[in-house]
ZATOR-972515 format. One record per residue: residue number from 0; chain; x, z, y of N, C-alpha, C in turn. Coordinates in steps of 0.1 Angstrom, whole numbers, padded with zeros to 4 digits. Example, Ala and Ser with C-alpha at 12.3 -4.5 7.8 and 13.67 -1.06 7.14 Angstrom:
! ZATOR-972515
> num/cadena/n.x/n.z/n.y/ca.x/ca.z/ca.y/c.x/c.z/c.y
> 0/A/0132/0078/-0057/0123/0078/-0045/0132/0078/-0033
> 1/A/0128/0071/-0022/0137/0071/-0011/0129/0079/0000
//
This chain:
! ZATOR-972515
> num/cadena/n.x/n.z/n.y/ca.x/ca.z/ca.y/c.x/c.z/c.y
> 0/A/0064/0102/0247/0072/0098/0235/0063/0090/0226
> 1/A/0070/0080/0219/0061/0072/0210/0061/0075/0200
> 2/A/0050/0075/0194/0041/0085/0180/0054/0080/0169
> 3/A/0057/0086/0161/0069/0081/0151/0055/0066/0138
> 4/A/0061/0057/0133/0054/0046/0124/0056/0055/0109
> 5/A/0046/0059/0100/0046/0061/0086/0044/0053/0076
> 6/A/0053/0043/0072/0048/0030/0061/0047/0044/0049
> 7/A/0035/0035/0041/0034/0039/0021/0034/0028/0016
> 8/A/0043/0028/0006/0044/0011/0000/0038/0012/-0011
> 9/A/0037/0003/-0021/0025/0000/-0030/0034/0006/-0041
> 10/A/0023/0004/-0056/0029/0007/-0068/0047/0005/-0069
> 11/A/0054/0011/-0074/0066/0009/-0076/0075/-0001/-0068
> 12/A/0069/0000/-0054/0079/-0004/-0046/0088/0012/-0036
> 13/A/0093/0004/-0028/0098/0015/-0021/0097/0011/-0006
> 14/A/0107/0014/0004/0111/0010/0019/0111/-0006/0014
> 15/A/0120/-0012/0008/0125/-0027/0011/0107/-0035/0009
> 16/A/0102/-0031/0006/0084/-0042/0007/0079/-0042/0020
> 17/A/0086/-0030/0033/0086/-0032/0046/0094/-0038/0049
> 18/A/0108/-0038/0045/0117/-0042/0052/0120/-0051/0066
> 19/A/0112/-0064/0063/0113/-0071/0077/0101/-0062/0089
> 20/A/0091/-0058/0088/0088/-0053/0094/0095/-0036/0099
> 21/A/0097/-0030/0093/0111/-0021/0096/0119/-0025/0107
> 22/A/0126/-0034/0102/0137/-0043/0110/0130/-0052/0127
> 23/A/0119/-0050/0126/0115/-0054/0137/0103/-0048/0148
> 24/A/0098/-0041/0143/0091/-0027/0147/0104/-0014/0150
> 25/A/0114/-0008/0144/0122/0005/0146/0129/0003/0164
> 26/A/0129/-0012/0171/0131/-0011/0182/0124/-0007/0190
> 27/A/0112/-0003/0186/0104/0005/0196/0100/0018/0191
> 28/A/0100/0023/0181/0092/0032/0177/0102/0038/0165
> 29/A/0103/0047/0160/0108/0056/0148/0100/0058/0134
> 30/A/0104/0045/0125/0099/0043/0114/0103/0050/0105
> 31/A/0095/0057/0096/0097/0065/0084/0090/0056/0071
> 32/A/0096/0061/0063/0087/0051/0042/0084/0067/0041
> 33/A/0070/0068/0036/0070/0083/0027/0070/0080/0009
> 34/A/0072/0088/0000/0075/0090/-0007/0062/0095/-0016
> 35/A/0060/0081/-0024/0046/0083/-0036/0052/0086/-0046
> 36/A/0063/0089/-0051/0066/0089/-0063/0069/0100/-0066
> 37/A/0071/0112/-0060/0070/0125/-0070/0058/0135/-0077
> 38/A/0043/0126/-0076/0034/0136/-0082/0025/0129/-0088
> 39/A/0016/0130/-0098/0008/0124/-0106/-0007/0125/-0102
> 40/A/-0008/0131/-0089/-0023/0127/-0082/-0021/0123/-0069
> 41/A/-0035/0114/-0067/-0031/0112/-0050/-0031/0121/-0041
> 42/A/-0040/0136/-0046/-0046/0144/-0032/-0028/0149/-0037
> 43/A/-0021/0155/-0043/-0008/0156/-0047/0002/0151/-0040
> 44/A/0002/0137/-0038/0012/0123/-0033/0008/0127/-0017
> 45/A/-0007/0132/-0011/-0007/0136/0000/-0002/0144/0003
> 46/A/-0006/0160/-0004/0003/0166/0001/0017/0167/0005
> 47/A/0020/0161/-0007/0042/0159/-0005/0044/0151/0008
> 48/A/0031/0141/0013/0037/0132/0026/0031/0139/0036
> 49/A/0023/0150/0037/0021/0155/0051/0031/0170/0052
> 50/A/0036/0173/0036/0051/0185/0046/0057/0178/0050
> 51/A/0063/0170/0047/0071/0160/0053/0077/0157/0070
> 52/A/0057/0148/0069/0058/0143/0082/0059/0146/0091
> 53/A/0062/0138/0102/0059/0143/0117/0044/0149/0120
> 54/A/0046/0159/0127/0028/0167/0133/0017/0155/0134
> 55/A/0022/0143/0141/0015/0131/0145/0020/0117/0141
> 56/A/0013/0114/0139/0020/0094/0133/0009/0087/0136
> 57/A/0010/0071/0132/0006/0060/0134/0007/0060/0114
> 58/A/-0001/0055/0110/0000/0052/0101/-0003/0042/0086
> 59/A/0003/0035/0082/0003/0021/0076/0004/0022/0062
> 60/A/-0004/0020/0051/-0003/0014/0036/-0010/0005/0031
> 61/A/0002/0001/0022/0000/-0011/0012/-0005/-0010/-0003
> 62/A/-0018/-0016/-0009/-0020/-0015/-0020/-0020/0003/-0022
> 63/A/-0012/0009/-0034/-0013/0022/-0035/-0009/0027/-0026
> 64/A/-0001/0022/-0010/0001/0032/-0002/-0012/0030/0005
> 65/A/-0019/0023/0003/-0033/0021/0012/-0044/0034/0007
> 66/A/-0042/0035/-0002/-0052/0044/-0014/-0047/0060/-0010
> 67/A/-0037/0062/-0010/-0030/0074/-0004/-0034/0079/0012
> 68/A/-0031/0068/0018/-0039/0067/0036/-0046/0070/0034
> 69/A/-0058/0064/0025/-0071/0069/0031/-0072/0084/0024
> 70/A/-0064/0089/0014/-0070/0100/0008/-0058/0114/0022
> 71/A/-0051/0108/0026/-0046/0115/0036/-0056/0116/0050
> 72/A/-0063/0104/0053/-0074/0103/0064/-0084/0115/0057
> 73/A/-0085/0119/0043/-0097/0131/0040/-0089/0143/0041
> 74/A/-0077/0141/0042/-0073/0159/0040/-0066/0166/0056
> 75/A/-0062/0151/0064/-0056/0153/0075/-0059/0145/0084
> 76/A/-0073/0141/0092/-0076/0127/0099/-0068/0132/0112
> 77/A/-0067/0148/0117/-0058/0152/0131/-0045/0145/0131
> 78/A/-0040/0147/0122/-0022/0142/0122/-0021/0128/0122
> 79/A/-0031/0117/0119/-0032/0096/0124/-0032/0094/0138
> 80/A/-0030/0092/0142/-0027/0085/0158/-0037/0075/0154
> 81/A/-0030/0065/0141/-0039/0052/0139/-0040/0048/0127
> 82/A/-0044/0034/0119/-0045/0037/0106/-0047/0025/0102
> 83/A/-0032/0017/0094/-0033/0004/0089/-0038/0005/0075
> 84/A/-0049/-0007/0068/-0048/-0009/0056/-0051/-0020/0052
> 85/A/-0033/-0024/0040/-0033/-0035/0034/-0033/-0038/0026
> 86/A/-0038/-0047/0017/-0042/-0055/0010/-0044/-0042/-0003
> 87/A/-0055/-0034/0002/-0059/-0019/-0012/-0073/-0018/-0008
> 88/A/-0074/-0012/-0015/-0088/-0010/-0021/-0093/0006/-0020
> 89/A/-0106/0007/-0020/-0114/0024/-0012/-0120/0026/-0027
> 90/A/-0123/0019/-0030/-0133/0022/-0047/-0123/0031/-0056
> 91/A/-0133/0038/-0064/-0125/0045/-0075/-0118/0032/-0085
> 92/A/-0112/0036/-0098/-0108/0030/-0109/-0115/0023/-0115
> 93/A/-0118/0010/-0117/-0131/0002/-0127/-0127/0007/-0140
> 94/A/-0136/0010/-0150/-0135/0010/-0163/-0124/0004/-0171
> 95/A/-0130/-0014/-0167/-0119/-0020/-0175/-0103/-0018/-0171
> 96/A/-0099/-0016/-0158/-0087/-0015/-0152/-0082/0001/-0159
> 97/A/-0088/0010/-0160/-0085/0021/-0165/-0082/0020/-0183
> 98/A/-0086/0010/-0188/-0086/0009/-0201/-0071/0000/-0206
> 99/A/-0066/-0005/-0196/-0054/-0012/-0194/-0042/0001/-0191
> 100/A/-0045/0006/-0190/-0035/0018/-0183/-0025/0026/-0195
> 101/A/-0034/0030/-0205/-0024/0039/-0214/-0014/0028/-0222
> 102/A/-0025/0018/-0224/-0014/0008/-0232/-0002/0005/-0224
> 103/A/-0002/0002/-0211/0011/0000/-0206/0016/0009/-0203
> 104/A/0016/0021/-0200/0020/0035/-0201/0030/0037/-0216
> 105/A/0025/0034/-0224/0031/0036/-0239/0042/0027/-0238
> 106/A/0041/0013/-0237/0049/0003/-0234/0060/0008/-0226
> 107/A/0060/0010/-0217/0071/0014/-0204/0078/0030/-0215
> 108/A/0070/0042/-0217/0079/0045/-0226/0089/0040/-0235
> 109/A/0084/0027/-0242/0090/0022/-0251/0102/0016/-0250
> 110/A/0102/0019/-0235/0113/0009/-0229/0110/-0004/-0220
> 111/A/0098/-0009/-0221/0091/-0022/-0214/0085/-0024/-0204
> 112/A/0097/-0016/-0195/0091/-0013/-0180/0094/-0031/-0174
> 113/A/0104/-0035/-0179/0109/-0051/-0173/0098/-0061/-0179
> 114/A/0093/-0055/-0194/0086/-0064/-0193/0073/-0066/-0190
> 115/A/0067/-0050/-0188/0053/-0044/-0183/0050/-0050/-0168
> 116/A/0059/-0051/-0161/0063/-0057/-0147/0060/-0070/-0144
> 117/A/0070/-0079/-0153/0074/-0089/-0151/0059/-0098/-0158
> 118/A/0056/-0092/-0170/0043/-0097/-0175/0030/-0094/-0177
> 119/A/0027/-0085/-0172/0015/-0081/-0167/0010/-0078/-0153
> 120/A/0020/-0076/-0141/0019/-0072/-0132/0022/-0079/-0117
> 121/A/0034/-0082/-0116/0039/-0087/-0106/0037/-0106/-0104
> 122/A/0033/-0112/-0113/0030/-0123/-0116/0015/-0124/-0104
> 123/A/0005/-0117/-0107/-0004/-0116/-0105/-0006/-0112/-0093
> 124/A/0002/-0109/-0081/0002/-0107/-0071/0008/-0115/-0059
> 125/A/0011/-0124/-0059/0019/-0133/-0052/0011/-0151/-0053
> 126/A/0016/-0153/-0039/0008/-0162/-0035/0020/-0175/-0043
> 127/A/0011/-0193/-0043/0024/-0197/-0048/0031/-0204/-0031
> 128/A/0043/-0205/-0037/0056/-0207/-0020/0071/-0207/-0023
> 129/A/0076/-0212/-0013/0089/-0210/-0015/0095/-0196/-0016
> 130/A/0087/-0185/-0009/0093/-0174/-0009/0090/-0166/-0024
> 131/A/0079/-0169/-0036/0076/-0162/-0041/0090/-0159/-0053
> 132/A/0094/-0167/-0055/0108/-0162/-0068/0118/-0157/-0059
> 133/A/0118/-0155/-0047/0131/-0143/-0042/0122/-0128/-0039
> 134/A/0106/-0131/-0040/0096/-0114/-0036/0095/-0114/-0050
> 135/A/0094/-0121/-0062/0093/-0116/-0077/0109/-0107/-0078
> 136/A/0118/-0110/-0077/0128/-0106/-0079/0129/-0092/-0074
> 137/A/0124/-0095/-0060/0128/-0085/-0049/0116/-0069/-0060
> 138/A/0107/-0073/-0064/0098/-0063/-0064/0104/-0059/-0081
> 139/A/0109/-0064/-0092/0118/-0063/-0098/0129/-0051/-0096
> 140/A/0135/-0056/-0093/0148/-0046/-0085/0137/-0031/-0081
> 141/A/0134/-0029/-0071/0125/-0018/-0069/0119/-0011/-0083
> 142/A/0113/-0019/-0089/0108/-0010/-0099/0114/-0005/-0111
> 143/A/0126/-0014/-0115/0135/-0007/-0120/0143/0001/-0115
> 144/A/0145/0003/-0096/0152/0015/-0096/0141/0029/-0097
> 145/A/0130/0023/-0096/0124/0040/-0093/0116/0040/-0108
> 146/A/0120/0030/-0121/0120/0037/-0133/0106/0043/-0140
> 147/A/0109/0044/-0154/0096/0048/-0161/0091/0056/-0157
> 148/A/0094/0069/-0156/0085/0080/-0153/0079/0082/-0138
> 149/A/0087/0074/-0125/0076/0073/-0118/0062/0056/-0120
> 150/A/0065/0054/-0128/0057/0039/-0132/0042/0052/-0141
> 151/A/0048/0060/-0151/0037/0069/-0157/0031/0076/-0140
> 152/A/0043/0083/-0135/0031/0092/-0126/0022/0083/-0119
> 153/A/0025/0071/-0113/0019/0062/-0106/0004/0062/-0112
> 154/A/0004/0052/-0124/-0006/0047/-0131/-0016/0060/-0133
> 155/A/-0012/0069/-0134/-0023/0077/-0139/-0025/0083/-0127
> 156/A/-0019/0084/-0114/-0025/0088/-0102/-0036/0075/-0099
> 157/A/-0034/0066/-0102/-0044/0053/-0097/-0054/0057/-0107
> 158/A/-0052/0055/-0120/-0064/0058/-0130/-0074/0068/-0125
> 159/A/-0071/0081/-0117/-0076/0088/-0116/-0081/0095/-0102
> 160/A/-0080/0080/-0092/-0081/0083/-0081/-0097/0084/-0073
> 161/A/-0104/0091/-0065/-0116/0093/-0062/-0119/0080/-0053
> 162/A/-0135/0075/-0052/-0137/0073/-0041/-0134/0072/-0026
> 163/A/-0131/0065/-0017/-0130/0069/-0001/-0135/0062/0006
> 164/A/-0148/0054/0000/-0156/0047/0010/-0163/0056/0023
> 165/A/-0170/0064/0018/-0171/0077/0027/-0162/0080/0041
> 166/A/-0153/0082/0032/-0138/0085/0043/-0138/0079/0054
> 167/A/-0141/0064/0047/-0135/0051/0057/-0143/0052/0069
> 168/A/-0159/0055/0064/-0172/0056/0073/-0168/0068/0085
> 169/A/-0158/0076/0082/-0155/0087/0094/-0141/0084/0102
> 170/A/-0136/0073/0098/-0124/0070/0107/-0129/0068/0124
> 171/A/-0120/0078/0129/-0124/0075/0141/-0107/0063/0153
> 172/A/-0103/0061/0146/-0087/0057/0154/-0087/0040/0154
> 173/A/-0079/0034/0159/-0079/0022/0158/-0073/0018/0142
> 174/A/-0078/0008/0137/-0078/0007/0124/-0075/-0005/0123
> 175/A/-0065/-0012/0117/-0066/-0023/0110/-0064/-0029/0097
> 176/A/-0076/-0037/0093/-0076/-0036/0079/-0070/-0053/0074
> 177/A/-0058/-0056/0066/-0053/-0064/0066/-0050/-0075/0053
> 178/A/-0048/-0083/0048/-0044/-0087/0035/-0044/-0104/0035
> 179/A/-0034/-0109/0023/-0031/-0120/0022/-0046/-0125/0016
> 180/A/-0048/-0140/0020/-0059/-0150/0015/-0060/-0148/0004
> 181/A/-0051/-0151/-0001/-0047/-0151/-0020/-0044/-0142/-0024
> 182/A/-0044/-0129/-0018/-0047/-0117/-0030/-0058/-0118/-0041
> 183/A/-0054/-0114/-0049/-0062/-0118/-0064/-0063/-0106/-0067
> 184/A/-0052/-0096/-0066/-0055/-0079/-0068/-0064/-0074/-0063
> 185/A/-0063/-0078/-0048/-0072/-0068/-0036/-0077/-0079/-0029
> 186/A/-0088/-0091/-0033/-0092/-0095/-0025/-0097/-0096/-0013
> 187/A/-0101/-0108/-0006/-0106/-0107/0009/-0119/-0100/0013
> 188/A/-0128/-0102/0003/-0139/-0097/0001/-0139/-0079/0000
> 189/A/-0131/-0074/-0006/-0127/-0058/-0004/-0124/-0055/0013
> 190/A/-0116/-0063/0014/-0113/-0059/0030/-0123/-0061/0042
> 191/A/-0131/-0071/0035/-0142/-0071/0047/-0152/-0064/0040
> 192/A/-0155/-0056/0032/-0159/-0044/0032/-0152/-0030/0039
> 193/A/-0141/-0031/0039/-0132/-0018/0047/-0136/-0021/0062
> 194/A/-0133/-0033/0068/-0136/-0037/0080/-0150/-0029/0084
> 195/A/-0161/-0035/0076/-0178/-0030/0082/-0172/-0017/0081
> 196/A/-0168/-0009/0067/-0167/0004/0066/-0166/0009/0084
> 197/A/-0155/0012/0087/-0146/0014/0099/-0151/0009/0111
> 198/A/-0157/0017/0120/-0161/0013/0129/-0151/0009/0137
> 199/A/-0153/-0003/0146/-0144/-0005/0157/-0133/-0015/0145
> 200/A/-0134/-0012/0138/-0114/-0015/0130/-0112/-0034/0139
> 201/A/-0103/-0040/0128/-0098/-0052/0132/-0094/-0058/0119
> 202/A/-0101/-0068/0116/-0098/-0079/0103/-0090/-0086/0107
> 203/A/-0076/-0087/0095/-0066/-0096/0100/-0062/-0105/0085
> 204/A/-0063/-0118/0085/-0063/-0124/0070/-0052/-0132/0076
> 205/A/-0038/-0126/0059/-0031/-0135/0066/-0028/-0150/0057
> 206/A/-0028/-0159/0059/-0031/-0175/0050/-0014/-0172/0047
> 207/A/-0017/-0178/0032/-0004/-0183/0027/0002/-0168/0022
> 208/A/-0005/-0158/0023/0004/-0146/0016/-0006/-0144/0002
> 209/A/0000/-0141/-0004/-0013/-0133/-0019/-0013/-0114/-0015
> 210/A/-0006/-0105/-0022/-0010/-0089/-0022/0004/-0088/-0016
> 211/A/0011/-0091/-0014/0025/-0085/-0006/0027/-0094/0008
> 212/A/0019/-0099/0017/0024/-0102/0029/0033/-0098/0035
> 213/A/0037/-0085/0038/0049/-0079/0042/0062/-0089/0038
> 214/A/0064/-0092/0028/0072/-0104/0023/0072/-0115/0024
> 215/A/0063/-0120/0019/0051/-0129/0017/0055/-0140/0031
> 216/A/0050/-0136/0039/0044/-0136/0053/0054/-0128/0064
> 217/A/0062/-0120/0065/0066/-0114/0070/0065/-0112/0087
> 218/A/0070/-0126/0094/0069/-0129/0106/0051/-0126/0110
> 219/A/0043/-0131/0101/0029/-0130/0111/0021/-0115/0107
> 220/A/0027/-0111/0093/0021/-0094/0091/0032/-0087/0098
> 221/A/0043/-0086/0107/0047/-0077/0112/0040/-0081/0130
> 222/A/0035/-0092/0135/0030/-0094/0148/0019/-0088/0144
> 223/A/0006/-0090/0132/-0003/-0080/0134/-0002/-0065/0135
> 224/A/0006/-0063/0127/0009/-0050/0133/0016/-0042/0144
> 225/A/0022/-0053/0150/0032/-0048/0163/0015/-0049/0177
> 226/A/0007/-0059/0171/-0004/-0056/0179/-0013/-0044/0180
> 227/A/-0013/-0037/0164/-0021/-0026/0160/-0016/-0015/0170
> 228/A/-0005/-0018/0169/0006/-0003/0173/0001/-0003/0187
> 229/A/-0001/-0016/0196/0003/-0016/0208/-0015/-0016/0218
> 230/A/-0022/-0016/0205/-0040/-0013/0210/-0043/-0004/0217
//
């Protein structure tokens, strides 16, 4: 039987940041989204996705769902079959990035989750293209449905998340580590640090995407991963 697929999508997205890949991977395999949004730490956001899951998976995240993987690769490496990561990052929280955090925290209470989003956030992640004002929109929608208080638990699970360069150094599974040219969040240069991390893994850069390829890009980040799957 074929291992069931476990997407983690990034900050205040949900399932739809896979969606084309969803849509074109579930004919072979049994794709699940796990669920970062009910707890305020990552080793936390882990536990809630391994009662969950299947005993065994294949397993793939984006940005914060990438941060999650690997803190699931320290609590559970038995239960990976394999292990995608895109366009995130293994380092703890930089100073200055943590110093950014309560202020938009307060904001989003205040009500300025549209505009905490729209202007400080989502701007900054996308490559420029024809597709980018229908994935601005798209990532929009998502974070207004899943709302202020998981926008607080998020940020302060990221603020306060550990190291897992370490981690990365003990993956034993096929690995692929992945991300748009033009990421400006999670540069290329992070990834080819994950890459050496990871013995064996596979560097996959995709041109013309910025931090959401899955949209971005969709057609050539769902072929690298229909290759990952099929290693």
């Amino acid at each position: 039987m074929t291992t069931p697929l476990l997407l983690l999508p990034g900050m205040m997205c949900d399932g739809r940041l896979f969606g084309p890949q969803i849509a074109a991977l579930a004919r072979k395999r049994e794709v699940l989204v796990g669920d970062i949004t009910r707890a305020s730490t990552i080793p936390d956001i882990c536990r809630d996705i391994l009662r969950d899951a299947p005993q065994r998976f294949a397993l793939a995240g984006l940005s914060m769902g990438g941060i999650v993987a690997m803190e699931l690769m320290a609590q559970a490496p038995e239960r990976v079959e394999r292990l995608a990561l895109l366009d995130t990052n293994p380092r703890a929280e930089l100073p200055e990035v943590k110093a950014r955090r309560a202020p938009q925290i307060e904001a989003v209470r205040q009500g300025g989750l549209a505009r905490v989003m729209r202007e400080e956030l989502k701007p900054n992640y996308l490559a420029h293209g024809a597709r980018r004002a229908g994935v601005l929109d798209l990532c929009m929608e998502m974070a207004l449905d899943l709302g202020p208080e998981v926008f607080e638990r998020q940020s302060v699970a990221l603020r306060d998340r550990a190291d897992r360069q370490e981690t990365l150094r003990g993956v034993r599974v096929p690995t692929l580590v992945l991300c748009g040219r033009e990421d400006a969040l999670c540069p290329v240069e992070r990834h080819e640090l994950m890459h050496a991390l990871v013995p064996g893994s596979r560097l996959a850069i995709i041109e013309g995407a910025g931090h959401l390829p899955t949209l971005e890009r969709p057609v050539e980040t769902s072929a690298a991963l229909a290759d990952w799957l099929a290693a």
